[in-house]
N, C-alpha and C positions, 0 to 999 in steps of 0.2 A: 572679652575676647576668649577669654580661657574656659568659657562657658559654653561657647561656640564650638571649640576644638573636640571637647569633649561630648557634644552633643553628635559632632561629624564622624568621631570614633566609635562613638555605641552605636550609629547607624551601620555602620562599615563591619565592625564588630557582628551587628546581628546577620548582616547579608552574607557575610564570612560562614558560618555558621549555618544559615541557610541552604546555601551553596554545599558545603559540607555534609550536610545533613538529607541532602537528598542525592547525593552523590554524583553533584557535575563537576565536582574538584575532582576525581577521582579519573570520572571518565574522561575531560578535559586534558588530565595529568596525563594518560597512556597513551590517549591520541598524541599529543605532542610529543613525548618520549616515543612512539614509533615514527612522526616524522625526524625527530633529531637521529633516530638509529639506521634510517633509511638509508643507504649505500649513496643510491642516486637519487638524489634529491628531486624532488616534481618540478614542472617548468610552473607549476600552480599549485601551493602548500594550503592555499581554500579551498581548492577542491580534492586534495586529498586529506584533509581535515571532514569535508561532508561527507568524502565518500565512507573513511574508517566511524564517523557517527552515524550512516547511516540512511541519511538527509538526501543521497546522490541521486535514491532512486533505481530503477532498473536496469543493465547494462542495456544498452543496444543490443547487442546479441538476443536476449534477456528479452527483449518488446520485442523484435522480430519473430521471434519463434511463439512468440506471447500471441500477435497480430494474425498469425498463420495458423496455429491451432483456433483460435476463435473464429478464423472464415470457414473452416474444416468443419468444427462444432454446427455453424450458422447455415452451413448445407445439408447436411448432416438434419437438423432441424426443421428445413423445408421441406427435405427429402419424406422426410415420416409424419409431418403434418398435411402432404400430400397424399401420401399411402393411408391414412387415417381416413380423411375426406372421401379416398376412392371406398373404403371399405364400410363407414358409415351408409355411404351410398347404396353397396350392395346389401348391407342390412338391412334397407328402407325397401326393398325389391320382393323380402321374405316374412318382413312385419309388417302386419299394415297399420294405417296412421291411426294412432288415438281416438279417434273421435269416428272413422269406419267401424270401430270394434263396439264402442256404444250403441251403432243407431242397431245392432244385429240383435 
């Protein structure tokens, strides 16, 4: 049994260690110490535990303004791959095709 115990401790021991050694005791440790120093307490200390790791993602705010410059960009986009199209087009008007230039 005492073989056991000590077998359970150098496991705990090395994951201890671990955990230390790559520093999630530390960051763990602050996150927590900033929910405990928190005035007002969150109605959800999970999700202000993910948000100060990190884990929460993008505010709302944050994706919306994210969602709107990307439609902007995505017209934006069309708008000059249109413009592009027309103007190839007008090149093709002043060059002739490949193979008109060969048979001359």
């Amino acid at each position: 049994m005492a073989h056991y115990r000590t077998s359970n401790e150098s496991k705990r021991e090395q994951f201890r260690r671990y955990l230390e050694k790559s520093g999630i005791l530390d960051t763990l440790t602050s996150v927590l110490v900033a929910l405990y120093e928190e005035n007002d307490k969150p109605n959800n200390a999970l999700d202000f535990i993910k948000l100060h790791l990190g884990a929460a993602g993008p505010e709302p705010a944050d994706t919306e303004a994210l969602r709107m410059e990307l439609s902007d960009l995505q017209q934006k986009f069309n708008l000059l791959m249109e413009e592009n199209k027309e103007l190839r087009n007008k090149l093709m008007q002043y060059e002739p095709a490949p193979d008109e230039g060969a048979a001359e």
